[in-house]
ROGULUM-698609 format. One record per residue (C-alpha): residue in one letter; chain; x negated, y, z negated. Coordinates in steps of 0.05 Angstrom, whole numbers, plus 32768, in hexadecimal, padded with zeros to 4 digits. Example, Ala and Ser with C-alpha at 12.3 -4.5 7.8 and 13.67 -1.06 7.14 Angstrom:
REM ROGULUM-698609
{A, A, {7F0A, 7FA6, 7F64}}
{S, A, {7EEF, 7FEB, 7F71}}
***
This chain:
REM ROGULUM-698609
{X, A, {7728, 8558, 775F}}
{X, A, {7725, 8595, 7740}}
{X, A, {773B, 85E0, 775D}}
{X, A, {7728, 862B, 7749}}
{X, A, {7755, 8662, 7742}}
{X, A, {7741, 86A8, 773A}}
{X, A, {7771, 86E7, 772D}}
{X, A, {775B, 872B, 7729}}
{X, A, {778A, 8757, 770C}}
{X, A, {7799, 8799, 76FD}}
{X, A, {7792, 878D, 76AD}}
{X, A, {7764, 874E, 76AF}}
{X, A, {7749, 871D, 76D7}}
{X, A, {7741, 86D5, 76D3}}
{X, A, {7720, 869B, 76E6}}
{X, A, {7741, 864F, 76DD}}
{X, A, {772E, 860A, 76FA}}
{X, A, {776D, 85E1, 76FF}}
{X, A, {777A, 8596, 7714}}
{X, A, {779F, 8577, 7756}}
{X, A, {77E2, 857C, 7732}}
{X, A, {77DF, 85C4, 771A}}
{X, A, {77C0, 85B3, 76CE}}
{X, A, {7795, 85E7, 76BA}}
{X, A, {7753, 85C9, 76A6}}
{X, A, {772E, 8603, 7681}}
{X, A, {773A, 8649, 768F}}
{X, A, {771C, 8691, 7685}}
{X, A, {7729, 86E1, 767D}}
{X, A, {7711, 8728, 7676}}
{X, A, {7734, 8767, 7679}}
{X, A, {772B, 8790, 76C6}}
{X, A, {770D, 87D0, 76B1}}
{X, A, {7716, 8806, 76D6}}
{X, A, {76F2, 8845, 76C7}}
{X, A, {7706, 8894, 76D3}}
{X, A, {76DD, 88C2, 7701}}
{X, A, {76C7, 8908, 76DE}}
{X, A, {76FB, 891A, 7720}}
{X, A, {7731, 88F8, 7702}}
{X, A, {773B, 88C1, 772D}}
{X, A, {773B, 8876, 7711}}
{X, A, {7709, 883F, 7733}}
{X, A, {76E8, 87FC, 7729}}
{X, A, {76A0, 87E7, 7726}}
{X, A, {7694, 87B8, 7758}}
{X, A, {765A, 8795, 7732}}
{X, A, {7688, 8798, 76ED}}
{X, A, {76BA, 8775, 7715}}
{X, A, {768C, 8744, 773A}}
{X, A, {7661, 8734, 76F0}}
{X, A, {76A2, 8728, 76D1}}
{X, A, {76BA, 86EF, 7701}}
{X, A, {766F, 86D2, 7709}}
{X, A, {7670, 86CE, 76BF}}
{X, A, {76AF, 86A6, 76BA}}
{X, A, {7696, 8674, 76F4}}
{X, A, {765C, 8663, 76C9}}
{X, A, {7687, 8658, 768E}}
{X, A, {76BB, 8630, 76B0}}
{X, A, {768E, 8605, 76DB}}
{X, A, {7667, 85EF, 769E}}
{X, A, {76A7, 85DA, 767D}}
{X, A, {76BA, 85A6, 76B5}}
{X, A, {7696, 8570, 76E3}}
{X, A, {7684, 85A7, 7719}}
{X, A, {7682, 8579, 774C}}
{X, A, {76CA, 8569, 7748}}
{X, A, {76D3, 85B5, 7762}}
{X, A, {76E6, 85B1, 77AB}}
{X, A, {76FE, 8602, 77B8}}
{X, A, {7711, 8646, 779E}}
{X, A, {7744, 866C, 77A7}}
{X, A, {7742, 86B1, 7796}}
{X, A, {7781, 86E4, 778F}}
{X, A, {778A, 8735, 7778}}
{X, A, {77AB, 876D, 7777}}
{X, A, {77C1, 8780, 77BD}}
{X, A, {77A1, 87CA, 77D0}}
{X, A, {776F, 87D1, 77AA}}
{X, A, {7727, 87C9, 77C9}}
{X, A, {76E9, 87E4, 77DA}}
{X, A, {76B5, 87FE, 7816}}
{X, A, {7682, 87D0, 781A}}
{X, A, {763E, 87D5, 784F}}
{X, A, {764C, 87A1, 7886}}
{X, A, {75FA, 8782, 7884}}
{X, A, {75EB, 8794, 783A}}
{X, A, {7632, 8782, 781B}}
{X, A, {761B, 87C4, 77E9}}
{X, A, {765B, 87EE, 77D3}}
{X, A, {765E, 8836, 77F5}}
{X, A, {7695, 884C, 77DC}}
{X, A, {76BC, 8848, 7798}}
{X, A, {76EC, 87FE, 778D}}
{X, A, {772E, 882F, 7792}}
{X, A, {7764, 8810, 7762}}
{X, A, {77AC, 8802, 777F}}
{X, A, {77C5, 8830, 7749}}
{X, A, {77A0, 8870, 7752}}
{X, A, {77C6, 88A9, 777B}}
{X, A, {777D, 88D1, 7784}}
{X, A, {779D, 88BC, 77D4}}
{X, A, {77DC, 88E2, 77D6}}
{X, A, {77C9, 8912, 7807}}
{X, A, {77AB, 88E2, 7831}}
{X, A, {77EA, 88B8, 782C}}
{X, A, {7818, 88F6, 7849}}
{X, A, {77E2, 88FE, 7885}}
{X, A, {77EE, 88BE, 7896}}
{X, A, {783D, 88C7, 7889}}
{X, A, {783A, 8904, 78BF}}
{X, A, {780D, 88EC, 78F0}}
{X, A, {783C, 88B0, 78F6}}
{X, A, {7882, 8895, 7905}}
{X, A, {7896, 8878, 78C2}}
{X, A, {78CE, 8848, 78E0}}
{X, A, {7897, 882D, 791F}}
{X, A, {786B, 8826, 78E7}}
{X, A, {789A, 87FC, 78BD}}
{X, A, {78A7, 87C5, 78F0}}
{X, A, {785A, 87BA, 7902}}
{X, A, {7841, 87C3, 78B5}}
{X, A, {7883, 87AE, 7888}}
{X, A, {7870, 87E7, 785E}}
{X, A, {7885, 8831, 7851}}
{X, A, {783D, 8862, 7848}}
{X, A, {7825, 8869, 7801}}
{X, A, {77E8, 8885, 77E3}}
{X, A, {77E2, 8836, 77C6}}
{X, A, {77CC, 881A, 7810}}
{X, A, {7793, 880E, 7824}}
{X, A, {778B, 883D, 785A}}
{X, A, {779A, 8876, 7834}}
{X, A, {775E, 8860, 7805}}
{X, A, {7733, 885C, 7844}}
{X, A, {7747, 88A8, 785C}}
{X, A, {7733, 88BA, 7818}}
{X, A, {76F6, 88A0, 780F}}
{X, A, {76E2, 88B6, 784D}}
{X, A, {7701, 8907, 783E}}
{X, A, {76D8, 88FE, 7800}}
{X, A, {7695, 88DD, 7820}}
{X, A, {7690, 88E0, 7869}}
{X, A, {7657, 88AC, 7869}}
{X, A, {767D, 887D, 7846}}
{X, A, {769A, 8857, 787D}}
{X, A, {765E, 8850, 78A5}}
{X, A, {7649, 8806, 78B7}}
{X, A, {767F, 87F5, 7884}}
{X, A, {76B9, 87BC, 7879}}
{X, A, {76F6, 87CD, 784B}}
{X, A, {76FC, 878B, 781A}}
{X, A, {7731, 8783, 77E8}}
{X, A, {7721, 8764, 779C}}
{X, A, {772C, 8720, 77B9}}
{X, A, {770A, 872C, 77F4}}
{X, A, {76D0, 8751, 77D0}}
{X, A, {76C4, 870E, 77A1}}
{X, A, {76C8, 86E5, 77E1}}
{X, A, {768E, 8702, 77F9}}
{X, A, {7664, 8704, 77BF}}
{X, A, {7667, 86B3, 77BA}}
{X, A, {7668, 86A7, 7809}}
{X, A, {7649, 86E9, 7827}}
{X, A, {768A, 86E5, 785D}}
{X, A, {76AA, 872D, 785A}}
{X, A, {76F7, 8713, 786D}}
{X, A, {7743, 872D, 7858}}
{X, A, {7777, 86FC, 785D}}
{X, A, {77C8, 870A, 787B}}
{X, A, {77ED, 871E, 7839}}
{X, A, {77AF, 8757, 7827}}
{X, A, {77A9, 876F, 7865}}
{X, A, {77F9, 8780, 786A}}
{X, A, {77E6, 87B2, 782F}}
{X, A, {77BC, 87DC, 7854}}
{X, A, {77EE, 87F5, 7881}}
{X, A, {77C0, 87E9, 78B3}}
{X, A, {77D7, 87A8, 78C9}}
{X, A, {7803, 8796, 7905}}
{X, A, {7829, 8756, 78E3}}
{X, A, {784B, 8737, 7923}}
{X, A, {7801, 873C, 7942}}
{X, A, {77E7, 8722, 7905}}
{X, A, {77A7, 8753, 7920}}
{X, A, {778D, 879C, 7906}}
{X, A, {77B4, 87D7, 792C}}
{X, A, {7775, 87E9, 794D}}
{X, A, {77A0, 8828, 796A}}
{X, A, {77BE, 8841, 7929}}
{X, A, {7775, 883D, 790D}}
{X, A, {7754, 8863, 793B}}
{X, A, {7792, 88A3, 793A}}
{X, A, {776F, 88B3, 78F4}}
{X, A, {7725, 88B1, 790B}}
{X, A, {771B, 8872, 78E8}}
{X, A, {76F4, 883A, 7906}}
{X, A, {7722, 87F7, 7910}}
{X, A, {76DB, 87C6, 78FE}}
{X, A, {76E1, 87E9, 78BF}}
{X, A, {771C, 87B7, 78AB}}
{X, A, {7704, 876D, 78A6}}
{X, A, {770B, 8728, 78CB}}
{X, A, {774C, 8716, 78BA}}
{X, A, {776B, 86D6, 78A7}}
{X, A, {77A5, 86A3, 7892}}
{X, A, {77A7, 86A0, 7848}}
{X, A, {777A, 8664, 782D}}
{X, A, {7751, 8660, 786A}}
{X, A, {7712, 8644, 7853}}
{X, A, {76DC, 8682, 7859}}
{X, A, {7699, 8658, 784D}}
{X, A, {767A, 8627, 781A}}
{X, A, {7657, 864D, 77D1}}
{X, A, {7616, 8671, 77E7}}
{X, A, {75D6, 8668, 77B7}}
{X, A, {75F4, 86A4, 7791}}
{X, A, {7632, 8675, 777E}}
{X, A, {760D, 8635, 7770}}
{X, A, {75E4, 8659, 7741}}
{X, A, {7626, 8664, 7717}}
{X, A, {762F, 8618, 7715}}
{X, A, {765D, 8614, 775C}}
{X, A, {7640, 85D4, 777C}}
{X, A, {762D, 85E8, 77C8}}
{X, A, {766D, 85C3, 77EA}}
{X, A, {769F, 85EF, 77C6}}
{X, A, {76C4, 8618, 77FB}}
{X, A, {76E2, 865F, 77EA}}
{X, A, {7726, 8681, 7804}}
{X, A, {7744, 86C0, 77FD}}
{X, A, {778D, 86AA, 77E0}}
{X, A, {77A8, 86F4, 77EB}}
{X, A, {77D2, 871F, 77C7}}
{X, A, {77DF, 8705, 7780}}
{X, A, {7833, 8714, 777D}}
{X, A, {7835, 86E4, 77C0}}
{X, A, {77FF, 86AC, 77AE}}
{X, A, {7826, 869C, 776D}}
{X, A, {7866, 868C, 7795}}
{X, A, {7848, 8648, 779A}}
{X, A, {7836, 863C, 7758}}
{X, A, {7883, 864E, 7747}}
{X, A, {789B, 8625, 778A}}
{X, A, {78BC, 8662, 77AA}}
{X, A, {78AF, 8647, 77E8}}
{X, A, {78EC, 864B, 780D}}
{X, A, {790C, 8684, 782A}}
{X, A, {7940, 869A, 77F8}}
{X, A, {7917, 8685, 77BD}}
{X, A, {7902, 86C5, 7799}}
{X, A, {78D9, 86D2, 7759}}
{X, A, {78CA, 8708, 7728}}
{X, A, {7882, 870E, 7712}}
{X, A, {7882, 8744, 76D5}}
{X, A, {7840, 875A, 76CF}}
{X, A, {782A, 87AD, 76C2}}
{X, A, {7845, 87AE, 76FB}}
{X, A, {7888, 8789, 7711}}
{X, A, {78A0, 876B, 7749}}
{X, A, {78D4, 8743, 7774}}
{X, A, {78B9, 8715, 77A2}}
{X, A, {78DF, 86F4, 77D7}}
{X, A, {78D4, 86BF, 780E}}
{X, A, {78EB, 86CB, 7858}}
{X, A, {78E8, 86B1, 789C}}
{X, A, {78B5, 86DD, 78CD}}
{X, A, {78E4, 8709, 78EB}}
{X, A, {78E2, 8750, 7913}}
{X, A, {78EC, 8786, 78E2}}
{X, A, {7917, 87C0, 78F3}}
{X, A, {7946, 87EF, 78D4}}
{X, A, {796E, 87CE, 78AE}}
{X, A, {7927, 87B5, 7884}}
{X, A, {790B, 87F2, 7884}}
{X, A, {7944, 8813, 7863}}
{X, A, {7946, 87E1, 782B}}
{X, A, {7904, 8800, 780A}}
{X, A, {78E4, 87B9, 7806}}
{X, A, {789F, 87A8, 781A}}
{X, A, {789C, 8773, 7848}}
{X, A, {7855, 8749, 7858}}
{X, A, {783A, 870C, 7871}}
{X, A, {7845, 86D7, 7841}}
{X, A, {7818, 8698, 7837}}
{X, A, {7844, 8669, 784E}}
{X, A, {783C, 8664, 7893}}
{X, A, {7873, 8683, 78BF}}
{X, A, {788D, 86A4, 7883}}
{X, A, {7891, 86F0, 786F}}
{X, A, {7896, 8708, 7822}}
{X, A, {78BC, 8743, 780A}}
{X, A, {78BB, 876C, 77CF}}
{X, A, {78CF, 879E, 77A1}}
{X, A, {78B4, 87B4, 7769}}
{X, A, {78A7, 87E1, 772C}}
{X, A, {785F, 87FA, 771B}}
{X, A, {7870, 8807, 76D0}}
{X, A, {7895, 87C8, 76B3}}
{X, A, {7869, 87AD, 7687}}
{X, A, {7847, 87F2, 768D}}
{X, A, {787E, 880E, 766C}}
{X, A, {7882, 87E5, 762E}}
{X, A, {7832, 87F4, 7622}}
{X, A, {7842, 883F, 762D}}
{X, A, {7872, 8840, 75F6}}
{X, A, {7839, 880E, 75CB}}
{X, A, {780D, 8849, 75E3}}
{X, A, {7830, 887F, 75C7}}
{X, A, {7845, 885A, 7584}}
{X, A, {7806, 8838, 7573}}
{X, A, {77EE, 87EC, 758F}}
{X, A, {77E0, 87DD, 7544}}
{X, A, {7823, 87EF, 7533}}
{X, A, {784E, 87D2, 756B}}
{X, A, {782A, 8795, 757F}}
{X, A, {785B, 8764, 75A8}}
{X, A, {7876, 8739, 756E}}
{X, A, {788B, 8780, 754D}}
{X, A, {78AE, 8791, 759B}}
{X, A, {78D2, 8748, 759B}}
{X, A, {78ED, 874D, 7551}}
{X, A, {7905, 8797, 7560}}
{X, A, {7927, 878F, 75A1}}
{X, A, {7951, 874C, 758B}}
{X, A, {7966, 8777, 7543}}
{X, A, {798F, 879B, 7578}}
{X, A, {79DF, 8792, 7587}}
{X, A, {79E8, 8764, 75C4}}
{X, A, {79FD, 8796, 7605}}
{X, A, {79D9, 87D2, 761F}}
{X, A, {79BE, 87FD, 75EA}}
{X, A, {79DD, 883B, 7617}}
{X, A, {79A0, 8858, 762A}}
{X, A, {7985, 885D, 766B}}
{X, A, {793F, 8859, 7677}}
{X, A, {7922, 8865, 76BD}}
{X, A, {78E1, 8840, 76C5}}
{X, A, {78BE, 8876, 76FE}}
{X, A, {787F, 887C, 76CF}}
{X, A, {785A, 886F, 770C}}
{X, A, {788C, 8884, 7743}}
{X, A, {78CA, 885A, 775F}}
{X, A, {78C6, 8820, 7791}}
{X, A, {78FB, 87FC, 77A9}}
{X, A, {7937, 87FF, 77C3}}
{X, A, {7925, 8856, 77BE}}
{X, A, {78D6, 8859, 77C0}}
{X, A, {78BE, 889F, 779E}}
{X, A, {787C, 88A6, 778E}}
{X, A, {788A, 88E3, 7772}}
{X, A, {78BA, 88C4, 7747}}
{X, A, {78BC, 88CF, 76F6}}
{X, A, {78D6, 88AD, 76BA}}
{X, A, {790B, 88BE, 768D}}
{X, A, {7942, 88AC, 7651}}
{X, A, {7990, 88C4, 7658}}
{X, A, {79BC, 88BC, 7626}}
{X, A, {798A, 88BC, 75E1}}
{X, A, {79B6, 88C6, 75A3}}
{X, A, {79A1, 88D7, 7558}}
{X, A, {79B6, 888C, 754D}}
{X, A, {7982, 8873, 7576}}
{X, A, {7946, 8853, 7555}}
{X, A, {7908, 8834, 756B}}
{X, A, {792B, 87F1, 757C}}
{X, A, {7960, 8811, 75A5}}
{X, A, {7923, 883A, 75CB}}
{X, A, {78F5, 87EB, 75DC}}
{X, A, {7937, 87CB, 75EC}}
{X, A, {7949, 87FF, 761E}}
{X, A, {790A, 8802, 7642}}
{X, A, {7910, 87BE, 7650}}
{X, A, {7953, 87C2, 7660}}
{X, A, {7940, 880C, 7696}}
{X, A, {790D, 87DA, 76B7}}
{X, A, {7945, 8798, 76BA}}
{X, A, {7971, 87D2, 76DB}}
{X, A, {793E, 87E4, 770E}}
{X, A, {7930, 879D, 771D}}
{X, A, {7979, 878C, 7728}}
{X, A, {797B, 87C8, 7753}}
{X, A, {794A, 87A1, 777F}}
{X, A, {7972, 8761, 7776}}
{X, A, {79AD, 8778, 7798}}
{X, A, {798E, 879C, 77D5}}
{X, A, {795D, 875C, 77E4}}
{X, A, {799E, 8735, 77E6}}
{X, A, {79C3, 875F, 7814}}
{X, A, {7981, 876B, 7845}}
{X, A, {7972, 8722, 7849}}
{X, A, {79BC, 870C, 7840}}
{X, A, {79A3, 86D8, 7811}}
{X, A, {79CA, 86CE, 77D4}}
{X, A, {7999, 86CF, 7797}}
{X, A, {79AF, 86A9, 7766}}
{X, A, {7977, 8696, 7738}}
{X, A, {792D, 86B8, 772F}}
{X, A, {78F1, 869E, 7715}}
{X, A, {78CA, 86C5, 76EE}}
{X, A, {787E, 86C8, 76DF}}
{X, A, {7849, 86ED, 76BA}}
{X, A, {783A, 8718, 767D}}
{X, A, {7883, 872F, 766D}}
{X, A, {78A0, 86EC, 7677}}
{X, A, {7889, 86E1, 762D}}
{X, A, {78B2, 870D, 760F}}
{X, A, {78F7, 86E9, 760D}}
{X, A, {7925, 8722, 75FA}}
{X, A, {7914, 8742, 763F}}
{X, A, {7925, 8708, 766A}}
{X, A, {7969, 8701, 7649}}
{X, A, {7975, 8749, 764E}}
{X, A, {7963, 873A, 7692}}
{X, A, {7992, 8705, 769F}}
{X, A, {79CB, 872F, 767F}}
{X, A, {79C1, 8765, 76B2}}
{X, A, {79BE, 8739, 76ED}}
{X, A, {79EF, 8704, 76E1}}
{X, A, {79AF, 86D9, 76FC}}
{X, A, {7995, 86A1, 76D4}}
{X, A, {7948, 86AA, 76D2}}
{X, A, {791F, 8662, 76D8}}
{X, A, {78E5, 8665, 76B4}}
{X, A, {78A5, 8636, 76C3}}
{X, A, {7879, 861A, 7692}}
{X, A, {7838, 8644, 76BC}}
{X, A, {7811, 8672, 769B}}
{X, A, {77E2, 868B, 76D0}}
{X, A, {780F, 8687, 7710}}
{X, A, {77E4, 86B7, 773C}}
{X, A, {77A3, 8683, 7729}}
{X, A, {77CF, 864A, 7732}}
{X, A, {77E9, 8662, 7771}}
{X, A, {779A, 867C, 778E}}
{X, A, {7788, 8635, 777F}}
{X, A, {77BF, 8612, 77A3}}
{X, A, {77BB, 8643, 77E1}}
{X, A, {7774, 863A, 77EA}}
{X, A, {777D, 85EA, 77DE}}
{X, A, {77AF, 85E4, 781E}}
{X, A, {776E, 860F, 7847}}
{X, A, {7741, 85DA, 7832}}
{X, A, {777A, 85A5, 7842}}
{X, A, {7775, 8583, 77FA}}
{X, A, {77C6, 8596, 780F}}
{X, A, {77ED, 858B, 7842}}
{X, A, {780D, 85C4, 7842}}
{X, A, {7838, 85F5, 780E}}
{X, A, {786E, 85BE, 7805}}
{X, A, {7838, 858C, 77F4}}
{X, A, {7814, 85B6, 77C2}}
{X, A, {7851, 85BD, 77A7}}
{X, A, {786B, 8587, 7795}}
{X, A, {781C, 856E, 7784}}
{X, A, {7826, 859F, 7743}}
{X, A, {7872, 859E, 7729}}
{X, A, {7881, 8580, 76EE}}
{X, A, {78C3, 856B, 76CF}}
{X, A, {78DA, 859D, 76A0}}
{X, A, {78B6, 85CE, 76B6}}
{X, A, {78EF, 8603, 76BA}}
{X, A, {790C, 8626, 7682}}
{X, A, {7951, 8644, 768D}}
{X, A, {795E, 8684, 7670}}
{X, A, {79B0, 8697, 7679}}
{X, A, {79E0, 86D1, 7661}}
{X, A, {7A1D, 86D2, 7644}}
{X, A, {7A5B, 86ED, 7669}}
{X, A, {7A73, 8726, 763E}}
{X, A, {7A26, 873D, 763D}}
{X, A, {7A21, 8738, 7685}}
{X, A, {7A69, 8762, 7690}}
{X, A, {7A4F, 8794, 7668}}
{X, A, {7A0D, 87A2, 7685}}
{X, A, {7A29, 87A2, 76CB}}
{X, A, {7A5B, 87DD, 76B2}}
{X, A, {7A25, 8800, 769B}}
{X, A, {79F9, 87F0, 76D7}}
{X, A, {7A2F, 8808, 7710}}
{X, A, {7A48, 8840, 76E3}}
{X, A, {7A06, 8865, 76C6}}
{X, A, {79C1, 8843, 76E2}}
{X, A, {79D9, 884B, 772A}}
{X, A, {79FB, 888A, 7732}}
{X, A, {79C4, 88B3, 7705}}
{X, A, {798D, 8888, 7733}}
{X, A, {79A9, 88B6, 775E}}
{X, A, {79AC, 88F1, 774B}}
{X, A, {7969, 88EF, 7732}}
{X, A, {794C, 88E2, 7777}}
{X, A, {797E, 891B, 7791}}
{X, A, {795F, 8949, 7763}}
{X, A, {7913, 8931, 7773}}
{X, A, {791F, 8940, 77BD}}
***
């Protein structure tokens, strides 16, 4: 029995078959392209997109006995998506990134023309130009036709389609639209409708993993036999808590991507305040009866290839970045990066938001400057760390962590020495895959259930520990409490 797994990504996308205990079998990539408008604004090509996964099914199918394949899973970034006609399935509009702020305007409409706390408690979010319905408002300010006889699909949901022709959105996507009532588990038909927009613009909705259809012609001709069934397994951050087991309310991971983030596992509960205070998104999860939250950092891993940027790739490859940062003295380097490159989210959300460095010195040197941007984003994540465990009153006392930056060693001890947390570290390489598979697995019932599919793919040793020492530790939490926190803000003093 044989599963498929496919990720789309903000910096690539893959496509991986894996077997009933979580082995992957054969597995394949290509960078996500996104393109800039002559306006300025960033976008996708639909068909770039959709001949990039096709491509990989082909490859991957004709690497394995296809009709061991019982069902895909397919997982993405969360906001981003695209316009597509409801008979046709053709693209009117432009596949809007997550990233882009081209909806900042639209973003404060929405922001006035609503009660931000009310809003809160029905969507789990606070209004930003990333969310889906401030895409729709501008695409529709920019092309009034647009919308017409037209279904909002995100990057998973936009795939799902192409292989079953079923035009869906699934629980944990359709919490980032801020269009979503999540106690209802329905579209706020009302909330819709106050900004002229059509409510059948948004799609059927469903669980996570529910089983959409069986291939269409267009996916056997890739090598998909016709029984295969296809599922959107939701937003990427949240299907990968299974591949990591954070299944359980008070487990929590950190996924280090471009983007970073702190994921967390919750009972469904009636947001209020107290939540919305805490600048953490909350969603559906896909566990069943289970919410997610999460804070994170758009420029983590964006912030290390800014600085490759700006030096050279050639010249600072990520061998060159490991050597430099672990020449450095143990302790904080006394620098303070702020990682706002593309605003601040939680616990202080600021869009507006910039980065900076206090405290440079003459003394300073190239090392000092890698080791303390990983250290500025450690800070910010540890600045999370504490308000999720006074919101959910759930001590957190070890984090899993997954993805791109995970490979780099020196940052997940600097990490550790920050927190005082010891970071477990599984032997997964493509989580969000993993996880897509697994999620839409359990929909096709291959799985019990999350537990099941759990278990079905641990393995022993699969956790690497990665610890601090004491002195380290005592150190960076002077310099935390003493510097990160009180100039945190200031800065956002000043910015308001």
């Amino acid at each position: 029995m044989l599963f498929i797994g496919i990720d789309i990504g903000t910096t690539n996308s893959k496509v991986g078959i894996v077997d009933a205990h979580g082995r992957m079998v054969t597995l394949k990539s290509r960078p996500t392209v996104s393109h800039v408008h002559k306006e300025g604004f960033s976008y996708y090509e639909p068909e770039e997109i959709w001949g990039h996964i096709a491509n990989m099914l082909q490859e991957v199918t004709s690497e394995v006995d296809a009709s061991q394949i019982t069902s895909i899973g397919i997982t993405s970034m969360a906001e981003s998506g695209v316009i597509l006609h409801q008979v046709t399935g053709q693209p009117q509009s432009f596949f809007m990134p997550w990233f882009d702020t081209c909806s900042e305007e639209q973003s404060d409409r929405i922001a006035t023309g609503s009660d931000a706390l009310e809003r809160f408690t029905k969507t789990g979010l606070k209004i930003s130009f990333k969310m889906g319905l401030s895409k729709i408002l501008w695409i529709r300010d920019r092309d009034p036709e647009a919308l017409k006889d037209g279904k909002w699909v995100s990057v998973s949901g936009y795939i799902a389609y192409r292989l079953t022709g079923v035009m869906a959105c699934d629980y944990t996507l359709a919490t980032r639209t801020f269009a979503f009532d999540m106690e209802k588990k329905a579209w706020d038909t009302d909330f819709i409708r106050h900004f002229g927009i059509d409510p059948d613009v948004f799609p059927q909705v469903v669980p996570s993993g529910t089983p959409l259809g069986s291939v269409t012609a267009v996916g056997q001709a890739l090598g998909l036999p016709p029984h295969v069934s296809v599922a959107i397994a939701g937003h990427d951050h949240v299907s990968a808590a299974l591949a990591v087991g954070a299944i359980a309310p008070g487990d929590v991971y950190n996924s280090m991507g471009t983007a970073e983030t702190l994921v967390g596992i919750v009972r469904e509960q009636k947001l209020g305040e107290q939540e919305y205070q805490s600048g953490l998104g909350y969603g559906i999860h896909v566990v069943p009866g289970c919410y997610f939250w999460m804070g994170g950092n758009s420029a983590s891993g964006g912030s290390v290839e800014w600085i490759r940027d700006i030096v050279g790739r050639d010249t600072l490859n990520y061998d060159t970045v490991k050597q430099e940062v672990e020449s450095c003295e143990p302790g904080p380097t006394g620098i303070l990066y702020y990682p706002y490159l593309a605003g601040c989210g939680a616990p202080t959300p600021d869009t507006h938001a910039r980065a900076s460095f206090i405290g440079l010195a003459k003394n300073h040197k190239r090392p000092q400057l890698l080791k303390a941007i990983l250290e500025g984003t450690a800070y910010q994540q540890e600045y999370i760390r504490r308000r999720a465990e006074e919101i959910t009153r759930q001590p957190i006392h070890h984090v899993r962590v997954i993805g791109g930056g995970a490979r780099l060693e020196a940052w997940l001890r600097i990490k550790a020495a920050i927190s005082g947390v010891e970071f477990l570290l599984p032997n997964i390489d493509e989580a969000a895959l993993l996880g897509a598979a697994m999620v839409a697995a359990i929909g096709a019932q291959h799985y019990a259930n999350a537990s099941e599919a759990v278990s079905a793919v641990q393995q022993e040793g699969q956790l690497r520990r990665i610890s601090y020492e004491e002195q380290e530790h005592e150190a960076y939490q002077q310099f935390f409490h003493h510097k990160f926190v009180p100039i945190q803000a200031q800065l956002r003093n000043w910015r308001t």
